[in-house]
NUMAR-76275 format. One record per residue (C-alpha): residue in one letter; z, y, x. Coordinates in nm, 2 decimals. Each point is the difference from the previous one (the first is absolute). Layout:
N
+----+--------+--------+--------+
: aa :     zz :     yy :     xx :
+----+--------+--------+--------+
:  A :      Z :      Y :      X :
...
+----+--------+--------+--------+
//
This chain:
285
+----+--------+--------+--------+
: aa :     zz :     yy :     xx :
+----+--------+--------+--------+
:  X :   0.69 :  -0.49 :   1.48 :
:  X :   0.09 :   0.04 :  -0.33 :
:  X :   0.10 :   0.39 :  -0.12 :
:  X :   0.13 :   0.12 :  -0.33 :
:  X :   0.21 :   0.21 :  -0.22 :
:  X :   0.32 :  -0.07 :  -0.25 :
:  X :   0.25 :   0.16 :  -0.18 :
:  X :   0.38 :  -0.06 :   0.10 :
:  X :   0.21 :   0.18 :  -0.28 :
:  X :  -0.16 :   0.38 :  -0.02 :
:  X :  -0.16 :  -0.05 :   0.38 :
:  X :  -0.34 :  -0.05 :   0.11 :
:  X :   0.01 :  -0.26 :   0.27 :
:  X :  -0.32 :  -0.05 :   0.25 :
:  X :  -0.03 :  -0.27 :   0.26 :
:  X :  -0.10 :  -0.39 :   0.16 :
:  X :   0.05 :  -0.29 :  -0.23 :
:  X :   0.08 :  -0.34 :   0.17 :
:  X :   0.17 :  -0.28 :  -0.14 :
:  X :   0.05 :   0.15 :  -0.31 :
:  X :   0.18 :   0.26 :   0.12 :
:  X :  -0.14 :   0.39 :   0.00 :
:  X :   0.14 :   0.17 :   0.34 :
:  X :   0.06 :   0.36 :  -0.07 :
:  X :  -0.16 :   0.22 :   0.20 :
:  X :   0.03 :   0.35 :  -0.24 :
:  X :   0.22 :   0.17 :   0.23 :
:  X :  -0.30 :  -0.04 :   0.29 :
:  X :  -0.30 :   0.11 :  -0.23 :
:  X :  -0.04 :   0.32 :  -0.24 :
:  X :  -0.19 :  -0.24 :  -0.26 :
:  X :  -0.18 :  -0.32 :  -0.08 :
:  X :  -0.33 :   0.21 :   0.14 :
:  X :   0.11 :   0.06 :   0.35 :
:  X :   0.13 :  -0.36 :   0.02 :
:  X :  -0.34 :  -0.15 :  -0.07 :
:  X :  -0.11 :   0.24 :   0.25 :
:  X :   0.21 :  -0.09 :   0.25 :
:  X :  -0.14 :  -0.40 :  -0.10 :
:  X :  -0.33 :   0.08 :   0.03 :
:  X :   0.03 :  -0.03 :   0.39 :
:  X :   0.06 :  -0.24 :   0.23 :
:  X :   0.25 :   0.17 :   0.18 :
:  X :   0.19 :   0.13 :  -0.33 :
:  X :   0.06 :  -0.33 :  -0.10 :
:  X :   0.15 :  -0.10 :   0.32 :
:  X :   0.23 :   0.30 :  -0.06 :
:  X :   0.07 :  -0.08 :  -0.36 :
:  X :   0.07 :  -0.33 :   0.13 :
:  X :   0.28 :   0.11 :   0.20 :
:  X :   0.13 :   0.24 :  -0.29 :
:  X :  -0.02 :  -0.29 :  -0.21 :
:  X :   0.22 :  -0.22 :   0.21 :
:  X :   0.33 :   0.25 :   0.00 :
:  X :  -0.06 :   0.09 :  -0.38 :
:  X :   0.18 :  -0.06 :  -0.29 :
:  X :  -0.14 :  -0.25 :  -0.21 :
:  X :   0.03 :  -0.10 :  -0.34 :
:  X :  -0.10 :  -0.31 :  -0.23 :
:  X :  -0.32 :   0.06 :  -0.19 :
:  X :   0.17 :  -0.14 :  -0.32 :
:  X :   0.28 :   0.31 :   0.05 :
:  X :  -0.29 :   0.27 :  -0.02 :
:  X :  -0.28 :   0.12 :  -0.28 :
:  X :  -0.31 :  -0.05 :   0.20 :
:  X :  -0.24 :   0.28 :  -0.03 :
:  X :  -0.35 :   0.03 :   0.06 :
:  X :  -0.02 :   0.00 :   0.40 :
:  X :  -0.09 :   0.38 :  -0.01 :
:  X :   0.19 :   0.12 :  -0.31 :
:  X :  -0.14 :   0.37 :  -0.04 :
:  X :  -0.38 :   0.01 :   0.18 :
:  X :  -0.16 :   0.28 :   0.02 :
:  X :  -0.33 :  -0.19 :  -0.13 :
:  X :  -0.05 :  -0.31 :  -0.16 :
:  X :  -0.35 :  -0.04 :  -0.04 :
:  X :  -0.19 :  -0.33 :  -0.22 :
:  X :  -0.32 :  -0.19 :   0.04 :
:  X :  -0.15 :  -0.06 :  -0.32 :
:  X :  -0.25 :  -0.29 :  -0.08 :
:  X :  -0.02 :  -0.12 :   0.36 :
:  X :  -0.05 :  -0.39 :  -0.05 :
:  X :  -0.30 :  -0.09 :  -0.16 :
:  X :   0.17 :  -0.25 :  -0.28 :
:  X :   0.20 :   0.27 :  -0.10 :
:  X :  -0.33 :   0.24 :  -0.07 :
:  X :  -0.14 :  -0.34 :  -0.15 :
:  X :   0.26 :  -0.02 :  -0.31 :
:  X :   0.07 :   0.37 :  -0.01 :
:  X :  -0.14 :   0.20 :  -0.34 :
:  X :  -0.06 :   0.34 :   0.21 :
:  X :  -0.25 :  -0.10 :   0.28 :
:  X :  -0.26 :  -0.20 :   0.08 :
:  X :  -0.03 :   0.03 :   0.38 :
:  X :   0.22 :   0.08 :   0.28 :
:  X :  -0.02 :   0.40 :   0.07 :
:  X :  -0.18 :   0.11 :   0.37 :
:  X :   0.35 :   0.11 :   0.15 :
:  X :   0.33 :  -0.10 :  -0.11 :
:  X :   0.17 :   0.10 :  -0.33 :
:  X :   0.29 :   0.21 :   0.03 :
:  X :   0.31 :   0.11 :  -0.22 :
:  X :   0.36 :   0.10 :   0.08 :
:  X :   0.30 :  -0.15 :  -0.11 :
:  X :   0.34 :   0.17 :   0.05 :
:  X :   0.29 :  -0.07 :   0.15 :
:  X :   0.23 :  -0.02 :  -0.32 :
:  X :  -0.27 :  -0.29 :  -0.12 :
:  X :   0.16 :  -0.25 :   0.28 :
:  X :   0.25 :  -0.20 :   0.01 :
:  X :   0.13 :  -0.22 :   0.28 :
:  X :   0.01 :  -0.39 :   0.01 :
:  X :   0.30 :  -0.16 :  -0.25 :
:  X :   0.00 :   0.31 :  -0.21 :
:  X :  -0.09 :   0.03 :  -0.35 :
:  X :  -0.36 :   0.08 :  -0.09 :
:  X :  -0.02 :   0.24 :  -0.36 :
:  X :  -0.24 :  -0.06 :  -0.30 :
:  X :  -0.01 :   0.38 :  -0.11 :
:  X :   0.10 :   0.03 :  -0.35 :
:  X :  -0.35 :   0.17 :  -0.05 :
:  X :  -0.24 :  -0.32 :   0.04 :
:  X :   0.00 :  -0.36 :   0.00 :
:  X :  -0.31 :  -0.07 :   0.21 :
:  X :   0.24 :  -0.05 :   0.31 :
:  X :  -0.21 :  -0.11 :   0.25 :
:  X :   0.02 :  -0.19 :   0.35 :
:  X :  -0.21 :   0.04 :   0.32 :
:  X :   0.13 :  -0.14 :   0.33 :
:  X :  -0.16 :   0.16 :   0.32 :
:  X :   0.06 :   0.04 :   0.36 :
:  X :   0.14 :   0.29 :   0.13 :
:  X :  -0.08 :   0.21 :   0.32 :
:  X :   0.28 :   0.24 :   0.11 :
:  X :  -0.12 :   0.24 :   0.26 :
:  X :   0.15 :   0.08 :   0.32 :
:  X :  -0.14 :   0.31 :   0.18 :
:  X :  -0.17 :   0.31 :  -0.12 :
:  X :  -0.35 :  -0.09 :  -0.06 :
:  X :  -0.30 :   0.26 :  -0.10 :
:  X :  -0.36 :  -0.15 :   0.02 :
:  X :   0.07 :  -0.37 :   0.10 :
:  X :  -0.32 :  -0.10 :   0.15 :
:  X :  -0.09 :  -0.41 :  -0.05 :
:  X :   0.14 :  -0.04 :   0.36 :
:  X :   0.35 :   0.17 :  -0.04 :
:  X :   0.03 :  -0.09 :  -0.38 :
:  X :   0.24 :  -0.30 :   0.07 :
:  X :   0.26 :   0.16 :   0.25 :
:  X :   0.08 :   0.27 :  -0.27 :
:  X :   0.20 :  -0.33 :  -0.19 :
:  X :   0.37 :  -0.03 :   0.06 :
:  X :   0.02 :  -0.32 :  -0.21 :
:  X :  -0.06 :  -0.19 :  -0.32 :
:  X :   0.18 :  -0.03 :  -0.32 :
:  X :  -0.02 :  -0.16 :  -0.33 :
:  X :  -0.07 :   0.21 :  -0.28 :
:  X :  -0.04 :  -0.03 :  -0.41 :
:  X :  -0.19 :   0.25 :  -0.14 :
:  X :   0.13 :  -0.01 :  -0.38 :
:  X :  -0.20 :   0.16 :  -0.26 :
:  X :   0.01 :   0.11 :  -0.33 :
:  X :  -0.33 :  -0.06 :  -0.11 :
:  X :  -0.03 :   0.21 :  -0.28 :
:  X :   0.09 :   0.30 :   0.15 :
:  X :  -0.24 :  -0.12 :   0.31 :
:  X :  -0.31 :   0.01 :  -0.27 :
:  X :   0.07 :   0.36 :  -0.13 :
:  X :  -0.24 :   0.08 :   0.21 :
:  X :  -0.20 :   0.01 :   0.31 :
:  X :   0.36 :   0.07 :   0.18 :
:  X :   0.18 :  -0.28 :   0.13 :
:  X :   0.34 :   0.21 :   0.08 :
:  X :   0.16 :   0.00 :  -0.33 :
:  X :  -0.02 :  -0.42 :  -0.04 :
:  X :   0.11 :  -0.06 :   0.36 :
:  X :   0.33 :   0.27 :   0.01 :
:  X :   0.21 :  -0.11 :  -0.26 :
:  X :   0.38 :   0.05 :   0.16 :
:  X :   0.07 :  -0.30 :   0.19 :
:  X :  -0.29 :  -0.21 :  -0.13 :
:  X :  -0.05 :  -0.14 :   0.32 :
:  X :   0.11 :  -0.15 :   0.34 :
:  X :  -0.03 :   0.04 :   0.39 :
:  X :   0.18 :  -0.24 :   0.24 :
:  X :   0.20 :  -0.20 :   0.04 :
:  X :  -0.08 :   0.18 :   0.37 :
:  X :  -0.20 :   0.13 :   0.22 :
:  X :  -0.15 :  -0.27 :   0.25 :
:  X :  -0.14 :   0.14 :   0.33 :
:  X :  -0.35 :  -0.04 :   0.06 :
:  X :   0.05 :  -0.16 :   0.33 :
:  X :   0.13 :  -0.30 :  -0.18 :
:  X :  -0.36 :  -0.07 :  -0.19 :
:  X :  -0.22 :  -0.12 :   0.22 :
:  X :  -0.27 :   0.06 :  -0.19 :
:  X :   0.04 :   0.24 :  -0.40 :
:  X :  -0.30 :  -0.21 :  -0.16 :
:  X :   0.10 :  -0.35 :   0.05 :
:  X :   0.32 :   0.07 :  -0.27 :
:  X :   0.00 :  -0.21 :  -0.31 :
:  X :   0.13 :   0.30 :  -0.30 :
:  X :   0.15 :  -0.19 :  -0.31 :
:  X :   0.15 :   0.12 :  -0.31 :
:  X :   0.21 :  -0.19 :  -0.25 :
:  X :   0.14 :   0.05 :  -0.32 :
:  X :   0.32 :  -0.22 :  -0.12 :
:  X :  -0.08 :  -0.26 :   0.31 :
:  X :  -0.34 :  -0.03 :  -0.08 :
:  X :  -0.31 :   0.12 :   0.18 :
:  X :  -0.19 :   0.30 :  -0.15 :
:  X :  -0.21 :   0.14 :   0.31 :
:  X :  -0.05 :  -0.15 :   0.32 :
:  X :  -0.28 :   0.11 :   0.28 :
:  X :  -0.06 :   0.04 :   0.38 :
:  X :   0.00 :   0.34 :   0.13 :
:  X :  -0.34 :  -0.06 :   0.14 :
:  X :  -0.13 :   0.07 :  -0.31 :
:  X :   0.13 :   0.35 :  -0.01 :
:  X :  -0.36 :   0.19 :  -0.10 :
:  X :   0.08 :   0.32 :   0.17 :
:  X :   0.19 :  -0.12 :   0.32 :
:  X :   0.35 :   0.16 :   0.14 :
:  X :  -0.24 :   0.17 :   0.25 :
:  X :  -0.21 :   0.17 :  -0.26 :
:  X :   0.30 :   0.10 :  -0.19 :
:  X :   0.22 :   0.15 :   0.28 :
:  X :  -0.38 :   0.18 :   0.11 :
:  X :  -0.02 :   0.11 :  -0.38 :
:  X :   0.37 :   0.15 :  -0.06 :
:  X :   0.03 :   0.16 :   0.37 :
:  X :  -0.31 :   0.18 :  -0.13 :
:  X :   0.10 :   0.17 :  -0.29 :
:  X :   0.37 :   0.03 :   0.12 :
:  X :   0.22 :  -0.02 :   0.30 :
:  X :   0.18 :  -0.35 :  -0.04 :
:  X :   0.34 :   0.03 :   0.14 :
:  X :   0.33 :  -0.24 :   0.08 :
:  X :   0.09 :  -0.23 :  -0.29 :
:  X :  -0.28 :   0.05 :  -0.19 :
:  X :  -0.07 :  -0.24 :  -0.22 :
:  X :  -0.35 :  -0.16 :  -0.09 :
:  X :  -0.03 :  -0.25 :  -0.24 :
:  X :  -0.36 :  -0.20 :   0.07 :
:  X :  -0.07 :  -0.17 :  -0.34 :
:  X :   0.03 :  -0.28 :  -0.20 :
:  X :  -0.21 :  -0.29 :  -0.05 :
:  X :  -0.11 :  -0.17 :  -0.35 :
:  X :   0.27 :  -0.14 :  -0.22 :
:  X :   0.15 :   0.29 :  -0.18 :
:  X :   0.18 :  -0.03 :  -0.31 :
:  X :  -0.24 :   0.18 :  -0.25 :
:  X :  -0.23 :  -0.20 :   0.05 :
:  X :   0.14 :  -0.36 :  -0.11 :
:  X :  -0.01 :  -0.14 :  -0.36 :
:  X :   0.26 :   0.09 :  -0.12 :
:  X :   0.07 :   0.29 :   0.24 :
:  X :   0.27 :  -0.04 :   0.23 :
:  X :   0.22 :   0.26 :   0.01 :
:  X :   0.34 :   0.08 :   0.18 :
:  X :   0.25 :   0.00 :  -0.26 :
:  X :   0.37 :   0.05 :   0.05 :
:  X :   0.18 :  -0.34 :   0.20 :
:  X :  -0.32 :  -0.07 :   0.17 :
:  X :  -0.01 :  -0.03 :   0.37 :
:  X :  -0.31 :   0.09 :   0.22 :
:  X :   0.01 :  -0.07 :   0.34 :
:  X :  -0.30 :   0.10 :   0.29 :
:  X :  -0.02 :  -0.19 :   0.30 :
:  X :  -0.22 :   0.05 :   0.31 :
:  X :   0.03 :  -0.24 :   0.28 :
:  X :   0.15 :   0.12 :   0.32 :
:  X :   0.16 :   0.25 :  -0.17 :
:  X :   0.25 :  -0.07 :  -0.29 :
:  X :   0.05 :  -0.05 :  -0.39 :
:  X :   0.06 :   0.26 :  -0.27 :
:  X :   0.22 :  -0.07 :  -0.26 :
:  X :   0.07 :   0.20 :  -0.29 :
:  X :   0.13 :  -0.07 :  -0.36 :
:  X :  -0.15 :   0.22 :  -0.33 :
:  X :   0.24 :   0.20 :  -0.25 :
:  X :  -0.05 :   0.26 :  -0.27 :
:  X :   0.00 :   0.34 :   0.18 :
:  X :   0.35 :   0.11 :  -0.12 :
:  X :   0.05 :   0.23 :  -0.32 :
+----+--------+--------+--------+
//
């Protein structure tokens, strides 16, 4: 099952996508969270099923996608968590005993086909295509064995980067926030459709051609440890968003750097579960 948001005019619009067609299911859910909720079960998506079936629909190309939980209460980042990534970074030198974390916020996303913005204050625009967890059920001290059933599903996700404002210091919130300097989507696939979240094949490209590619088995810190690290310091929640890392391949460091300048198009795709799309502008003056 596929789940995600749009906008339709001025609405927010929620629901199944099939055929490439979103079936509406706003007037059954108060929000994008309780949806996912809803998915996270068995039974729910036998019910959304139904919903689905007697909804209005409408063609993907009539809508703005969104990211597949537009406003999450948390979006929370692995940093450095493939080991070629720590091998060309200029910051570390070994992978850190529990996972990295920073925040992004929700006004940093866009969804799939929308414009990605170079902010007017840097040109160190940077790309970093990751897989995405999106949780399901209220989770508070994951243990190794429970861990997993807190996912709802997967999604693609670019974690752009100004890298500039990234190296002010030790803080990684400034470079990875910029207003709609990244991308979640194009949806939400449930976890009951990936047989197995570390045999996924990540890769990022930049006009067409491939920048970053790696298995999801190579993940240092694994979703486990990450769900078990988060529900630790914070009560993970419905349409959370967790973004697990990237691998080696980032822009910075290639000779001459490779940076996302306006009319570019960076795309993230993770088998089983979709393809990213997004084209660069100026951010608007």
């Amino acid at each position: 099952m596929k789940i995600t948001s749009a906008r339709r005019g001025t609405d927010l619009i929620f629901g199944v996508v099939s055929d490439d067609e979103l079936a509406d299911l706003s007037a059954s859910f108060s929000s994008p969270q309780e949806l996912v909720a809803e998915a996270h079960a068995e039974g729910g998506r036998s019910r959304i099923d139904s919903m689905a079936a007697e909804a209005e629909r409408f063609n993907l190309g009539d809508v703005t996608l969104l990211p597949p939980v537009p406003f999450p209460r948390r979006i929370l980042c692995v940093g450095k968590n493939y080991a070629a990534h720590i091998a060309e970074s200029d910051q570390a030198a070994a992978a850190t005993p529990h996972p990295a974390i920073f925040t992004r916020f929700p006004s940093s996303l866009v969804g799939h086909g929308e414009h990605l913005e170079r902010s007017r204050a840097s040109t160190s625009y940077d790309y970093e295509g990751e897989l995405a967890i999106i949780i399901g059920q209220p989770t508070r001290y994951a243990t190794r064995d429970s861990a997993l059933d807190a996912i709802a599903g997967y999604a693609c996700f670019m974690d752009g980067t100004m890298r500039d404002f990234q190296r002010h210091t030790s803080q990684f919130v400034p470079g990875k926030s910029f207003d709609r300097s990244g991308a979640c989507g194009p949806w939400m696939v449930t976890a009951d459709e990936i047989a197995d979240p570390y045999t996924l094949t990540l890769t990022t490209r930049v006009d067409g051609k491939v920048v970053q590619q790696a298995s999801t088995s190579l993940l240092i810190h694994d979703l486990e440890a990450v769900i078990i690290y988060c529900s630790t310091f914070t009560t993970l929640e419905p349409g959370d968003i967790i973004a697990t890392g990237t691998p080696g391949g980032v822009g910075y460091v290639k000779e001459p750097p490779l940076w996302l300048e306006p009319g570019r198009e960076v795309s993230v795709d993770v088998t089983e579960v979709g393809t990213l799309i997004n084209t660069v502008i100026d951010e608007p003056s």
